[in-house]
ROMI-986153 format. One line per 2 residues: number of its first residue (from 1); their letters; for each residue x, z, y of N, C-alpha, C. Coordinates in steps of 0.2 Angstrom, whole numbers. Example, Ala and Ser with C-alpha at 12.3 -4.5 7.8 and 13.67 -1.06 7.14 Angstrom:
REM residues 2
1> AS> 66,39,-28,62,39,-22,66,39,-16 | 64,35,-11,68,36,-5,64,39,0
END
This chain:
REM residues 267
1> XX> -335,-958,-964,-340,-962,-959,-347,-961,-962 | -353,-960,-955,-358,-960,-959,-365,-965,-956
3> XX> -367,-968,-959,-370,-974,-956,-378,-970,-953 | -381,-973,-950,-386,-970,-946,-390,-973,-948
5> XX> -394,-971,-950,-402,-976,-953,-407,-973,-946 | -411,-978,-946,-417,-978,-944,-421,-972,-946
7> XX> -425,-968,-944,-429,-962,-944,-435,-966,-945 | -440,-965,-950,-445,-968,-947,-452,-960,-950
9> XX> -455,-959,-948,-461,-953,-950,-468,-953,-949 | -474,-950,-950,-478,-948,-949,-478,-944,-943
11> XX> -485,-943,-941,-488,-936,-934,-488,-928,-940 | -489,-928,-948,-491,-921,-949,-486,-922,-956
13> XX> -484,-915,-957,-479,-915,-963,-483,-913,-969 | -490,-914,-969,-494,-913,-974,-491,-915,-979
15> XX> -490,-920,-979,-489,-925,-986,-482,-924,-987 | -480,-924,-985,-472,-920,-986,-472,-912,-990
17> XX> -475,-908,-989,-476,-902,-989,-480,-904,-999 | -484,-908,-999,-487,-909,-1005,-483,-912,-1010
19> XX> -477,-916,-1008,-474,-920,-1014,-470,-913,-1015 | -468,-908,-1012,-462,-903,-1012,-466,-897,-1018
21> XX> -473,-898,-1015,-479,-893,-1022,-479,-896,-1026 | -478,-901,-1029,-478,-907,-1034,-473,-904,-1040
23> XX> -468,-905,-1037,-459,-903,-1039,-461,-896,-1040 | -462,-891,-1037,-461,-886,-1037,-467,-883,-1044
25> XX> -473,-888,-1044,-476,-885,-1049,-475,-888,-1056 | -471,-892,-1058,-468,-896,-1064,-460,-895,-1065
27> XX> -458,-891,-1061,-451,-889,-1063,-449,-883,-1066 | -444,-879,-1067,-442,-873,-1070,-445,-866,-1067
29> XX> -449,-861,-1069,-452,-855,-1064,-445,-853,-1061 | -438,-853,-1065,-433,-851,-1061,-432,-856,-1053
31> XX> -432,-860,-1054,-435,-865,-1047,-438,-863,-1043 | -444,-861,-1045,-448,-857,-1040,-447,-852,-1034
33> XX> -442,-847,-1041,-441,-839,-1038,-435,-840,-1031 | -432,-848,-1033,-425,-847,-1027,-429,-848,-1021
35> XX> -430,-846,-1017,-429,-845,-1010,-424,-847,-1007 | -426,-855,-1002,-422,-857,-999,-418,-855,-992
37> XX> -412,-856,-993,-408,-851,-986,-410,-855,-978 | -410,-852,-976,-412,-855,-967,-405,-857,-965
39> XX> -405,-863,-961,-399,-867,-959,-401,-866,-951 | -396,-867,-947,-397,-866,-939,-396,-875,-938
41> XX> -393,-881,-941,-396,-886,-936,-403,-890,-939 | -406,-892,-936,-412,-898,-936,-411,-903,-941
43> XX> -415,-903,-946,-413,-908,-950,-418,-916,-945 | -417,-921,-946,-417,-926,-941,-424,-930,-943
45> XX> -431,-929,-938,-435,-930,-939,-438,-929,-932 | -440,-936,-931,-444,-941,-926,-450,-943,-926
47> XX> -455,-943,-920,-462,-945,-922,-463,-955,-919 | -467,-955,-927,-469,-961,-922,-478,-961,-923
49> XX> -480,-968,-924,-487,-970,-925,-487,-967,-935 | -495,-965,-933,-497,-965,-940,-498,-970,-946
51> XX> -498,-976,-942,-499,-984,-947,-490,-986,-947 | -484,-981,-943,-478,-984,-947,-478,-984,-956
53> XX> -472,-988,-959,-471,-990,-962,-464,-990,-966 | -462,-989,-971,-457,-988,-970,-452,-995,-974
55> XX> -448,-999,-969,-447,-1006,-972,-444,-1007,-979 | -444,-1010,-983,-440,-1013,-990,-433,-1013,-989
57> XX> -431,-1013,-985,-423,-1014,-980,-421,-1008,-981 | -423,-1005,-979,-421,-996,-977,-422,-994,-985
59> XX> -427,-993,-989,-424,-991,-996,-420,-995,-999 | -419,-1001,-1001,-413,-1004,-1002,-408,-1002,-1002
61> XX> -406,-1001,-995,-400,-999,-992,-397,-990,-996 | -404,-986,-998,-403,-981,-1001,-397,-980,-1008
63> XX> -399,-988,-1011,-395,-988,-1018,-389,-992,-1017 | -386,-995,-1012,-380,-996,-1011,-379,-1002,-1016
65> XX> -385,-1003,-1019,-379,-1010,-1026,-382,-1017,-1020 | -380,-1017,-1015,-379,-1026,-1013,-372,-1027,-1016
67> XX> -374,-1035,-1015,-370,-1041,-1015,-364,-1041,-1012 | -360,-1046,-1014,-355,-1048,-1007,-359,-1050,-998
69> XX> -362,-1056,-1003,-364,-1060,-997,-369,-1055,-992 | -374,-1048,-996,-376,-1044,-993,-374,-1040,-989
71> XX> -367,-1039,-992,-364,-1033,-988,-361,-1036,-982 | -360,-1043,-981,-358,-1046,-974,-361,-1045,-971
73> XX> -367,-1047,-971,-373,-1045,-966,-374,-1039,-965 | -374,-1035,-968,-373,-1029,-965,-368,-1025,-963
75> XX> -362,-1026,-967,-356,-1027,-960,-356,-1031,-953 | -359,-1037,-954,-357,-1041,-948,-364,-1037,-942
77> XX> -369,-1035,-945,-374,-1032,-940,-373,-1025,-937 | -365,-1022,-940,-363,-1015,-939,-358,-1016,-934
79> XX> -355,-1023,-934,-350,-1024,-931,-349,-1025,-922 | -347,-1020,-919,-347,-1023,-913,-341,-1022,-909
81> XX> -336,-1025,-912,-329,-1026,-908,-321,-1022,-910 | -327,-1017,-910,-320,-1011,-912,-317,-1012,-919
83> XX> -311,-1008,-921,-308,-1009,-925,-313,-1003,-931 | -315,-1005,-937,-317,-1002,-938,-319,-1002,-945
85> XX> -323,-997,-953,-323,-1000,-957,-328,-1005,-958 | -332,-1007,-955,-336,-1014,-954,-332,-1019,-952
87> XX> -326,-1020,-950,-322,-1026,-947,-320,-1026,-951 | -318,-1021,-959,-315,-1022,-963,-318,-1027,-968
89> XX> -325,-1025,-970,-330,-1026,-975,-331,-1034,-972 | -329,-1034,-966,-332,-1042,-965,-324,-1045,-965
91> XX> -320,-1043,-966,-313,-1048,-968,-312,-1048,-975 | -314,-1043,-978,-317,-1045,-984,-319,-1047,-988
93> XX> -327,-1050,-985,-332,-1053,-988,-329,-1061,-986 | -326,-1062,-979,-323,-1069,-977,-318,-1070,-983
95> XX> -315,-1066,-982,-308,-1067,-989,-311,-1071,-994 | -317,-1069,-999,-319,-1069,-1005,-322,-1077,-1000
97> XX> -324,-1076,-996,-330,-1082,-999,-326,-1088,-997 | -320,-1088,-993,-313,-1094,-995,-308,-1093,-1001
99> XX> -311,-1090,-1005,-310,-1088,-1010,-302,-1085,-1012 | -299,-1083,-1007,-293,-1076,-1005,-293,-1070,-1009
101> XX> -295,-1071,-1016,-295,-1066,-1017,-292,-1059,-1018 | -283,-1061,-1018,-282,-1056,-1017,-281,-1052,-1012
103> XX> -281,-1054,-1005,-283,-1049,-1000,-289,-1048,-999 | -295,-1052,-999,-304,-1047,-1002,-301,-1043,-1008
105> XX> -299,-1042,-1013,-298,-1035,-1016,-295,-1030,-1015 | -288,-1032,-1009,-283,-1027,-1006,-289,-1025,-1000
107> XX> -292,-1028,-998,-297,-1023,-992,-302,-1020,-994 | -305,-1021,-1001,-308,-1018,-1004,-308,-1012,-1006
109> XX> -302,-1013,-1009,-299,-1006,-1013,-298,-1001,-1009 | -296,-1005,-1003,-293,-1000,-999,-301,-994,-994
111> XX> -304,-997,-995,-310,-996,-994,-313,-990,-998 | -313,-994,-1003,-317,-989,-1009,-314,-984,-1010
113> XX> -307,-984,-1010,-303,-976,-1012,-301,-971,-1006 | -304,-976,-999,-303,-970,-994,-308,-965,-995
115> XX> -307,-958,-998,-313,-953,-1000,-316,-949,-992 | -314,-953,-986,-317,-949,-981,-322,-955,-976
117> XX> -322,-961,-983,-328,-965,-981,-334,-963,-983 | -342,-965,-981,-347,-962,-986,-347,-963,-990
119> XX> -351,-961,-995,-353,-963,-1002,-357,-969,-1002 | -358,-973,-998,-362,-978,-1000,-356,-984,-998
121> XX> -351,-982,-992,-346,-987,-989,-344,-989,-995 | -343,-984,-997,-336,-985,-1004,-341,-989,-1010
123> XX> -348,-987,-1010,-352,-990,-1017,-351,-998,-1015 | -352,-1000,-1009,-353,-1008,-1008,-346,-1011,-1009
125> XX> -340,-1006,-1008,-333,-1008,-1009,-332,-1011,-1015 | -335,-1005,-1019,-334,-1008,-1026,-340,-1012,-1029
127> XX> -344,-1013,-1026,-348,-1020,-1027,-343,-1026,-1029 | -341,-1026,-1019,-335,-1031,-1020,-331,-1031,-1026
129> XX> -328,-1028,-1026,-324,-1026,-1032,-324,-1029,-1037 | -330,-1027,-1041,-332,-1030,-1046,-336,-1036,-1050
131> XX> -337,-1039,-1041,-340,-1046,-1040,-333,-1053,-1040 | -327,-1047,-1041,-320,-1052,-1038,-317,-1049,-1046
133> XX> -319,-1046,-1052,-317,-1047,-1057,-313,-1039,-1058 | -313,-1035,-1053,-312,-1027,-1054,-314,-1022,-1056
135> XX> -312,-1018,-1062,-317,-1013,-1064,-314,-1006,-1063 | -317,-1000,-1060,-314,-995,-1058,-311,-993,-1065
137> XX> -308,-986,-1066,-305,-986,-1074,-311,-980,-1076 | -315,-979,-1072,-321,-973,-1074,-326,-973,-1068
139> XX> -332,-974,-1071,-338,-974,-1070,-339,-968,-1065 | -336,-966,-1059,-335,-959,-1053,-344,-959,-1049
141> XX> -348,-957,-1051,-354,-954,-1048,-354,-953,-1042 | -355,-958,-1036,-356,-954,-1029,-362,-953,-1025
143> XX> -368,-955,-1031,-376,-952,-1027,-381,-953,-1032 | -385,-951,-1031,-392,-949,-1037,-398,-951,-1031
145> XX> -401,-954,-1036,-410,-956,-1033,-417,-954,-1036 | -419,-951,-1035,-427,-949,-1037,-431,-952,-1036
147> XX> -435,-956,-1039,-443,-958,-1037,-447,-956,-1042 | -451,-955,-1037,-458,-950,-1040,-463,-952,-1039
149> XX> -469,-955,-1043,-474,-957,-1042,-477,-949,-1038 | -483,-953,-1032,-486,-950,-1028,-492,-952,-1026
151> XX> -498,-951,-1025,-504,-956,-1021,-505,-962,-1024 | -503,-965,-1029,-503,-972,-1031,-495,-978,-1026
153> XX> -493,-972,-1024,-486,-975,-1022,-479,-974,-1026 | -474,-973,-1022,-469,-970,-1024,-464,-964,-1019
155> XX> -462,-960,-1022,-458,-956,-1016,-450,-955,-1018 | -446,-955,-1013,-439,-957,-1015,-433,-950,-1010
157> XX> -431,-948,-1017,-424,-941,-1014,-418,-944,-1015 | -417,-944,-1011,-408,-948,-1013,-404,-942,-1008
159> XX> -398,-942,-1015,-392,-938,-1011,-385,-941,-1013 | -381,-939,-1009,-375,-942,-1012,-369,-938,-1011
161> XX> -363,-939,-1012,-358,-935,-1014,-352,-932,-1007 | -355,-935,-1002,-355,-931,-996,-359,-924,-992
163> XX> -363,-925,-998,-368,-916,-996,-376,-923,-991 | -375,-928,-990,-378,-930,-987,-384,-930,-993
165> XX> -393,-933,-990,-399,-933,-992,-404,-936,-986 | -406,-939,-992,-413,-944,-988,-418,-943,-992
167> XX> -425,-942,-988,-429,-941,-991,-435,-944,-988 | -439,-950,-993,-443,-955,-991,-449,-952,-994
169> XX> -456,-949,-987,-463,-949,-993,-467,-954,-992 | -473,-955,-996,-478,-962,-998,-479,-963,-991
171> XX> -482,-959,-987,-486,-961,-980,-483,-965,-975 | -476,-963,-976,-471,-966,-971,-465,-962,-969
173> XX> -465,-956,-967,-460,-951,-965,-454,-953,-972 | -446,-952,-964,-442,-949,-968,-438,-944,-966
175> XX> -433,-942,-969,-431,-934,-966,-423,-937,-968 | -417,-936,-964,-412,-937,-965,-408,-931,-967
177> XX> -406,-929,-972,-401,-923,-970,-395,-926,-969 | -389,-924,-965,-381,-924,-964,-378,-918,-960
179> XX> -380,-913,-963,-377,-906,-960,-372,-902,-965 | -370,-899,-965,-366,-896,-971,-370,-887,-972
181> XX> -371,-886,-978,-378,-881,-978,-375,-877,-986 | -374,-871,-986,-370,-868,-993,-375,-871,-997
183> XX> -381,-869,-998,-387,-869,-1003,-387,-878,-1003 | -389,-880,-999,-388,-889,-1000,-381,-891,-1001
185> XX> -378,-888,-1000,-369,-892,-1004,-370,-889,-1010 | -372,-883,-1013,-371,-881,-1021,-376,-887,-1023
187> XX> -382,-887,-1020,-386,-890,-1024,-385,-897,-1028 | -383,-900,-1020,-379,-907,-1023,-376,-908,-1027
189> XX> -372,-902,-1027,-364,-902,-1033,-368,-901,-1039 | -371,-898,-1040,-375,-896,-1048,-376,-904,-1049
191> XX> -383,-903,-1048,-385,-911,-1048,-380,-915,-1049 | -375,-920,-1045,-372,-924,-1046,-366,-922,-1052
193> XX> -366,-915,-1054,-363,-916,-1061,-368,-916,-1067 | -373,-914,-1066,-378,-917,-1072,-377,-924,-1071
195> XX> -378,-926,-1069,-378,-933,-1067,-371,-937,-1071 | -365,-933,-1070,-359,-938,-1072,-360,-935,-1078
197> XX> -364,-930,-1081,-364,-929,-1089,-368,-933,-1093 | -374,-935,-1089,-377,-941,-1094,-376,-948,-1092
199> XX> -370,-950,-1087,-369,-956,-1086,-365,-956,-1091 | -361,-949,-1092,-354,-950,-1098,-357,-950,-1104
201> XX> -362,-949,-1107,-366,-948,-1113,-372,-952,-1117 | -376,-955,-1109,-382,-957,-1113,-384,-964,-1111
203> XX> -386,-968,-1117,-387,-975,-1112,-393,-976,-1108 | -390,-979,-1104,-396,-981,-1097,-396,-988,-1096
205> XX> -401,-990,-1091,-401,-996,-1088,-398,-998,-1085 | -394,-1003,-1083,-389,-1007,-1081,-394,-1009,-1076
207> XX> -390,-1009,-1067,-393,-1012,-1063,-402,-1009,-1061 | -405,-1010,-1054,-411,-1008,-1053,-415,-1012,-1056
209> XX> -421,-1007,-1057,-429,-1010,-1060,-434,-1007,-1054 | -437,-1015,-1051,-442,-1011,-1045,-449,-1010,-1045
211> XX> -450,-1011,-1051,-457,-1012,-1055,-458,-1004,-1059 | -466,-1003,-1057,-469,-995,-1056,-471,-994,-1063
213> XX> -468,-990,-1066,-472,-986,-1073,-474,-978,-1072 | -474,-978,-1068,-479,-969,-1067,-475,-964,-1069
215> XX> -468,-965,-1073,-463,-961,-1074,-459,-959,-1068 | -454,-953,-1068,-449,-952,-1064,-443,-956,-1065
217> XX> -440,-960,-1058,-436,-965,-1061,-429,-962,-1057 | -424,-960,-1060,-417,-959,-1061,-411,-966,-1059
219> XX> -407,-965,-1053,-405,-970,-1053,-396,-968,-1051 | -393,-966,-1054,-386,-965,-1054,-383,-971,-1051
221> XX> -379,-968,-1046,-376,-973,-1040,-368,-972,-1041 | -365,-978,-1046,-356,-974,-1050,-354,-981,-1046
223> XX> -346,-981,-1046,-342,-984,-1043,-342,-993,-1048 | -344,-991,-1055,-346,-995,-1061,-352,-999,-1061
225> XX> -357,-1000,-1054,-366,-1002,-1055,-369,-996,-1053 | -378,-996,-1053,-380,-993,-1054,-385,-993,-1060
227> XX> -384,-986,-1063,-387,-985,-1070,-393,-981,-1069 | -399,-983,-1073,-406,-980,-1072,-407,-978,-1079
229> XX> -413,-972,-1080,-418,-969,-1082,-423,-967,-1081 | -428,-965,-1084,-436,-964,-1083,-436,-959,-1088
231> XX> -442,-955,-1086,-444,-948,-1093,-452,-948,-1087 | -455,-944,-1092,-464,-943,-1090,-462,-938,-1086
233> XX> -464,-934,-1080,-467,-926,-1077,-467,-923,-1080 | -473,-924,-1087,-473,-918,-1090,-467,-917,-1097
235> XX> -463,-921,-1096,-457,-920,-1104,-451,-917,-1098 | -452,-917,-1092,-446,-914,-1087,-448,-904,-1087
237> XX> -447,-902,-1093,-446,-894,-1093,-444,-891,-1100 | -438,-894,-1101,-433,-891,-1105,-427,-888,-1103
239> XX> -423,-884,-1099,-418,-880,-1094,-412,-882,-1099 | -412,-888,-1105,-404,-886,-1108,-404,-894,-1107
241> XX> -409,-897,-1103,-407,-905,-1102,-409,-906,-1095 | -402,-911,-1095,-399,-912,-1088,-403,-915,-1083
243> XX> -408,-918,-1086,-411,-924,-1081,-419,-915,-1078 | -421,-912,-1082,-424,-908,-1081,-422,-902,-1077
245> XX> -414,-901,-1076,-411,-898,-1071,-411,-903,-1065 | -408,-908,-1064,-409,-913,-1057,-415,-912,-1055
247> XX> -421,-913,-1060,-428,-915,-1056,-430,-906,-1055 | -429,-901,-1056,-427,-895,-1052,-425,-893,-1046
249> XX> -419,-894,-1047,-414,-893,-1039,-417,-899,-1036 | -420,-905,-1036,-423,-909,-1032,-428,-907,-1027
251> XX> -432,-899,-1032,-439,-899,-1029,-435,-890,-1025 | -429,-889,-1026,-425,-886,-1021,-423,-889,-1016
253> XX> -421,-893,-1015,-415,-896,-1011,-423,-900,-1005 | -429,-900,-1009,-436,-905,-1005,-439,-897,-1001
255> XX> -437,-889,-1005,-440,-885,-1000,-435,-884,-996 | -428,-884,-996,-424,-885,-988,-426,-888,-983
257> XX> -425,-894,-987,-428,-901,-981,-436,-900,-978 | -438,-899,-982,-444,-897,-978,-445,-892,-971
259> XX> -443,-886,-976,-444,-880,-972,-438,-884,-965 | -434,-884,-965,-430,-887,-959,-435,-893,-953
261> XX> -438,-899,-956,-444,-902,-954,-447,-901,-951 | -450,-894,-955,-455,-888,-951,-453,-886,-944
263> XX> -447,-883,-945,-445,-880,-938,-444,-885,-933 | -441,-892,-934,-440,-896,-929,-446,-899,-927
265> XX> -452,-899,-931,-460,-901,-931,-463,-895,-925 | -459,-890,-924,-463,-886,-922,-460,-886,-914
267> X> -455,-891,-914,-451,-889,-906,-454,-893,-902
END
């Protein structure tokens, strides 16, 4: 299942084109040299006003770690009759909050182990989960977040374990990817195992921090929480650590998304 988000963008892909030169000039020269492949569909990109904005809601929603009581509202605001896994998450969240627990954890579970739901359906599953006293038996990776200071803002690449990507820049523009693309499926897959190698290895933050330190902040999206890191720009260009491969293939996977941008910017 894949949830549609709001599109929200800018009139010129300038500043998108810049965060992408950014990445591309502080990451590995083998980075550089790959030449991103041409896809045939439209990555998903909208115009609106230059003074949009892009809501606190809509990035939220990128890291997946709400509440119960969160994810009812956002099931219940998904919800419109049909049988569906929104009708689930909202029998769910009823469950718990008559405090039923064990069928809010029977419809949870059943949620989070369907592996042909998104990767975020299943992260707010296991919220529940974990909010009712359940802990997966291994911390399973199903999305990686990037923020990058920009302009005195922040800028934000999130991918997840269904090939899918979101790309939020300072001005306002976002870019959805949900295509299936060889070069962006390998990519994500790199990525997302660096990523289960220093969830398996290194200590991190427990839970979001949304307070700006000018570093690149790291946000591992596991069935167990989300766990963060920070490292400076310039300490991200060593090719035999992990965090300095993801923040690479990111300024990969931002000249796909781009260049695809570009071509629907031009229609």
């Amino acid at each position: 299942m894949i949830i549609t988000d709001k599109i929200f963008n800018m009139n010129s892909l300038r500043s998108l084109i810049g965060f992408c030169s950014l990445l591309l000039g502080t990451c590995l020269q083998s980075c550089s040299n790959d030449t991103p492949q041409q896809v045939s569909a439209p990555a998903m990109v909208t115009k609106d006003s230059v003074l949009t904005k892009v809501p606190d809601e809509f990035i939220d929603l990128l890291f997946a770690d709400q509440s119960i009581d969160q994810i009812d509202k956002i099931a219940s605001a998904k919800t419109i009759g049909n049988k569906s896994v929104w009708t689930d998450f909202v029998g769910a969240t009823q469950l718990a909050s008559q405090h039923k627990n064990d069928g809010a954890i029977a419809t949870f579970k059943a949620i989070a182990d369907n592996k042909e739901n998104e990767p975020r359906v299943r992260l707010w599953a296991w919220n529940g989960l974990r909010e009712l006293g359940v802990t997966p038996p291994h911390a399973e990776v199903l999305g990686l977040i990037l923020e990058v200071p920009q302009q005195g803002s922040t800028e934000f690449l999130a991918i997840y374990a269904d090939n899918s990507a979101r790309y939020i820049n300072y001005t306002g523009m976002v870019v959805v990817w949900q295509e299936q693309q060889q070069k962006m499926d390998s990519l994500i897959k790199v990525s997302l195992a660096d990523a289960r190698q220093i969830v398996d290895k290194q200590a991190l933050t427990k839970g979001r921090v949304k307070s700006r330190t000018g570093s690149v902040r790291f946000s591992f999206l596991t069935t167990d929480g989300l766990l963060q890191a920070e490292k400076e720009i310039s300490l991200l260009n060593d090719p035999k650590d992990p965090f300095t491969r993801i923040f690479a293939g990111g300024a990969q996977m931002l000249g796909i998304m781009v260049n695809k941008a570009q071509q629907a910017g031009k229609k």
